[in-house]
Rosetta silent file (secondary structure, phi, psi, omega in degrees, C-alpha in Angstrom):
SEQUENCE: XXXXXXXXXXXXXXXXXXXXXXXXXXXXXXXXXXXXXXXXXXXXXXXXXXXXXXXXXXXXXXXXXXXXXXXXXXXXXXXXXXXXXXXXXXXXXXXXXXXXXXXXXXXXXXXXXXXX
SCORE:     score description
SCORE:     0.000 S_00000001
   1 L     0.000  121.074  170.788   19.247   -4.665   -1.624 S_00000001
   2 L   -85.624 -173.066 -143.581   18.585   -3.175    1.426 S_00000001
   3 L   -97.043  154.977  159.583   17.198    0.353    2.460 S_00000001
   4 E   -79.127  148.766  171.649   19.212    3.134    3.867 S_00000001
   5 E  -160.592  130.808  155.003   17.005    3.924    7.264 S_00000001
   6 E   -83.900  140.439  169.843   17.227    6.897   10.421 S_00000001
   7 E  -117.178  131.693  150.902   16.381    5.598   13.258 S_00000001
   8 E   -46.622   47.140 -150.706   14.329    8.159   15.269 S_00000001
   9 L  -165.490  103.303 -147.656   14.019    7.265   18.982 S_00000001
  10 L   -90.746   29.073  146.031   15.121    9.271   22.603 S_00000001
  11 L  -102.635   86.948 -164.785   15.739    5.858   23.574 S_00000001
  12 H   -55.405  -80.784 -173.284   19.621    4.869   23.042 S_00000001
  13 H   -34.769  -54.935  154.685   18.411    1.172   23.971 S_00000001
  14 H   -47.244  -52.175 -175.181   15.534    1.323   21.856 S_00000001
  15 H   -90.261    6.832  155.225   17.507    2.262   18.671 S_00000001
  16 H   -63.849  -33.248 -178.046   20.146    0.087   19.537 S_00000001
  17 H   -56.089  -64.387 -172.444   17.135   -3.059   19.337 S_00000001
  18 H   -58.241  -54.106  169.270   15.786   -1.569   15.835 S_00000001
  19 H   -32.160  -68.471  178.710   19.756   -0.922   14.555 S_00000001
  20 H   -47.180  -54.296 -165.917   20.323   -4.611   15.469 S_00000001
  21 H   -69.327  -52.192 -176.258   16.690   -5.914   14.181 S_00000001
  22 H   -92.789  -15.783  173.196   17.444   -4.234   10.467 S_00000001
  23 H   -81.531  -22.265  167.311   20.903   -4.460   10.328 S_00000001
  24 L   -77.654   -0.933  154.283   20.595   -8.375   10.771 S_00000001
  25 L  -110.477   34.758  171.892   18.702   -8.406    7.860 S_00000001
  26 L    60.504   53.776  170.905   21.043   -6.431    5.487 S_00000001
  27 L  -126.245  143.597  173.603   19.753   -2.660    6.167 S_00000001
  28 E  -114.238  136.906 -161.615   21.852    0.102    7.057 S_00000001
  29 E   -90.697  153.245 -167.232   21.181    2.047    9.760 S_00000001
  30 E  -148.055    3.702 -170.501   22.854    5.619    8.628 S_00000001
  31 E  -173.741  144.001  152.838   21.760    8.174   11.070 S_00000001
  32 E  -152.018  143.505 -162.623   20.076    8.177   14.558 S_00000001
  33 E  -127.569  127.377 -176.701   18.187   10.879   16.175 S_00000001
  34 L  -108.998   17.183 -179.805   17.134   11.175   19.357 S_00000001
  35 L  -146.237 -177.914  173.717   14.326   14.165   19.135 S_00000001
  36 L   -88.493  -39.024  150.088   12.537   15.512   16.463 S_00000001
  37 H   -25.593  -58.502  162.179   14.583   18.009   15.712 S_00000001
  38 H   -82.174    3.819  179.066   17.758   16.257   14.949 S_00000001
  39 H   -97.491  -37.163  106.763   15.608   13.931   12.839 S_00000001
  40 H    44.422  -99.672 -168.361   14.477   16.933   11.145 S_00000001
  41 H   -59.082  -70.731  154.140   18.013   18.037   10.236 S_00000001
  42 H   -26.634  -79.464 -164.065   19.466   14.426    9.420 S_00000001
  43 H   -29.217  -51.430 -161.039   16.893   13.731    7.218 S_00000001
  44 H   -97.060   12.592  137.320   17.878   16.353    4.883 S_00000001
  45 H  -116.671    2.429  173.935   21.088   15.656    5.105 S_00000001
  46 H  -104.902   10.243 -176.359   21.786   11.976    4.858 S_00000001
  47 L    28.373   59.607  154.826   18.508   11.343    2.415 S_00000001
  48 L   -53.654  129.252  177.854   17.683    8.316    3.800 S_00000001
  49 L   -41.512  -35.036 -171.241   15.642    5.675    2.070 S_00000001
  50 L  -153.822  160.675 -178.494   13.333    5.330    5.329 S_00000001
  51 E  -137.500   92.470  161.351   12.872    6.952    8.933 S_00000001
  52 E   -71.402  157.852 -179.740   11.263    4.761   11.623 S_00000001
  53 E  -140.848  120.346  179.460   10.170    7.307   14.251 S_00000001
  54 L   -79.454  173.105 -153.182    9.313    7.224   17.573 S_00000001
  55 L  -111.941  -78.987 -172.255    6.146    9.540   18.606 S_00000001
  56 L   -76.594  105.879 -174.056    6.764   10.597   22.169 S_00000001
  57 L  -129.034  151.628 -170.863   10.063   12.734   22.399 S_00000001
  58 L   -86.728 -176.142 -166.778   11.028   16.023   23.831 S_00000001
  59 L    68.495  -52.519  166.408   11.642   19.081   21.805 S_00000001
  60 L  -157.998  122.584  160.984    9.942   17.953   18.781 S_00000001
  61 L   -50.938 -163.937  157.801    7.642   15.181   18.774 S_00000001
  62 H   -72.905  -44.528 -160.096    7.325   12.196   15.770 S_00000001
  63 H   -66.430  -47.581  173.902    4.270   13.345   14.641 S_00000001
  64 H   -73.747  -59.914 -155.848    5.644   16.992   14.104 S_00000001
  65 H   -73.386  -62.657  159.550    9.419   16.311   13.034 S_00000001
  66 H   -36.969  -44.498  165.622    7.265   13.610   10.125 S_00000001
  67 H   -68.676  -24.703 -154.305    4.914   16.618    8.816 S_00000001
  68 H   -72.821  -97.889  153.847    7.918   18.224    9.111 S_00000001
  69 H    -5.844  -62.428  177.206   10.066   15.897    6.901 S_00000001
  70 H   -80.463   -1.058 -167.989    7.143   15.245    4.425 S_00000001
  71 H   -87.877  -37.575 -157.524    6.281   18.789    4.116 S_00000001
  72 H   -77.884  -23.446 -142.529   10.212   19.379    2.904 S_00000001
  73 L  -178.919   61.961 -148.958   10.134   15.631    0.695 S_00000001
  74 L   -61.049   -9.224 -152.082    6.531   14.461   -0.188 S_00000001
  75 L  -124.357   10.163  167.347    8.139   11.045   -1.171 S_00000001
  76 L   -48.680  158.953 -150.056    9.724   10.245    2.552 S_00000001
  77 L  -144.356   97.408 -167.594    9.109    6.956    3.735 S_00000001
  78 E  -123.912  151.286  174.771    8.511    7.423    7.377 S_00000001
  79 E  -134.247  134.062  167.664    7.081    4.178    9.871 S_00000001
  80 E   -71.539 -173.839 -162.940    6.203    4.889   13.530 S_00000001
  81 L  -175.139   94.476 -160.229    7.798    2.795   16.208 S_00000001
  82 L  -171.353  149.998 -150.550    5.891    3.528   19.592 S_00000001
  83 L   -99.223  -10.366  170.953    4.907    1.782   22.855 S_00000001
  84 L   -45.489  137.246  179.226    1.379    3.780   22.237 S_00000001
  85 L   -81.012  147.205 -158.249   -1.718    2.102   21.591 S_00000001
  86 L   -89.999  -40.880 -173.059   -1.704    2.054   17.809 S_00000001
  87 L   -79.494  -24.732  169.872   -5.806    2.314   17.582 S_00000001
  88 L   -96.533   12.610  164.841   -5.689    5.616   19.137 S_00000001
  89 L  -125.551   -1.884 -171.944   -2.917    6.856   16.792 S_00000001
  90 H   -72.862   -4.825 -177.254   -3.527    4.991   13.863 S_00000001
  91 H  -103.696   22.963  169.640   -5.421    7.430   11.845 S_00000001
  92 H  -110.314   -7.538  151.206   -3.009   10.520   12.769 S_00000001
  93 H  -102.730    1.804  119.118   -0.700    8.231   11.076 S_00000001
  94 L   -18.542  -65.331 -161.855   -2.705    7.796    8.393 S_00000001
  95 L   -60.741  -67.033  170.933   -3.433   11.032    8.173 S_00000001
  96 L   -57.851  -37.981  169.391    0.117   12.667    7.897 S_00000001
  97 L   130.111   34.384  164.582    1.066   10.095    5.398 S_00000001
  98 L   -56.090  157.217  167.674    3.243    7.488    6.855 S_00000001
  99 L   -95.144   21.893  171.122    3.563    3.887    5.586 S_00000001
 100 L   166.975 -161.309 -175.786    2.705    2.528    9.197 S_00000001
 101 L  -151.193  149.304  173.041    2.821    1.924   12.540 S_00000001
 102 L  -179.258  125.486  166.287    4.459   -1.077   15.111 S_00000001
 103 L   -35.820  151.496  156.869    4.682   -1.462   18.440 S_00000001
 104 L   -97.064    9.990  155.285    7.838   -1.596   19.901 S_00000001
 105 L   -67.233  -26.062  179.517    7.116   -4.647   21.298 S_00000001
 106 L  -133.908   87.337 -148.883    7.008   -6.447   17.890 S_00000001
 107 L  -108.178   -2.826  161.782    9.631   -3.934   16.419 S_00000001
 108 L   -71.712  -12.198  174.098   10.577   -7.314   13.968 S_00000001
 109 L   -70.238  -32.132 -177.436    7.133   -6.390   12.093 S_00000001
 110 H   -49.730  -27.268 -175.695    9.205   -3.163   10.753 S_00000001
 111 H   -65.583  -59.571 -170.759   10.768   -6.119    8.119 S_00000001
 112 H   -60.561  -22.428 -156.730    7.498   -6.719    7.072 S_00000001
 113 H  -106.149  -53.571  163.755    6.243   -2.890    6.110 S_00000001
 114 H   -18.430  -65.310 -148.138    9.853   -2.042    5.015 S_00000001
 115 H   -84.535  -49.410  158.985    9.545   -4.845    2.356 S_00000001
 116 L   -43.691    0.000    0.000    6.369   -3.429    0.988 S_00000001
């Protein structure tokens, strides 16, 4: 069965890719946010199974709008989604508690960490 999921991402083209990339594999996309802020506020009201998130956004970053989220719901399921190099961010996504990280160049890897 697939996951409920927000997609997270001040890119309309970007979360149109990831919408497409999990919805062809029987996930429903159920919310999209294009700041941290509105991911914020969606979260707690669609309770979504998962959040991919993108990091850099105005208003409220990923990083913040995810402590945010996990501070409110300890058991959120959040994966980053960012054009960033991943060795200089992977331990603040560690840190906060995420289940990952993936380029959005290989934004078909989200199937794999989803599934896990």
């Amino acid at each position: 069965m697939g996951k409920r999921i927000l997609i997270v991402d001040d890119s309309s083209m970007m979360r149109k890719m990831i919408t497409k990339t999990l919805t062809d594999h029987g996930h429903s996309v159920i919310g999209e946010a294009k700041n941290g802020h509105e991911a914020v506020q969606l979260y707690k009201t669609l309770k979504p199974d998962l959040v991919t998130m993108d990091i850099t956004m105005r208003e409220m970053d990923g990083f913040s709008a995810a402590r945010e989220i996990l501070n409110d719901d300890t058991d959120a399921q959040i994966i980053f989604v960012s054009n960033l190099d991943e060795e200089k961010y992977e331990e603040n996504v560690a840190r906060i508690g995420a289940i990952g990280y993936v380029s959005k160049n290989k934004a078909r890897k989200l199937l794999d960490l989803i599934s896990t």
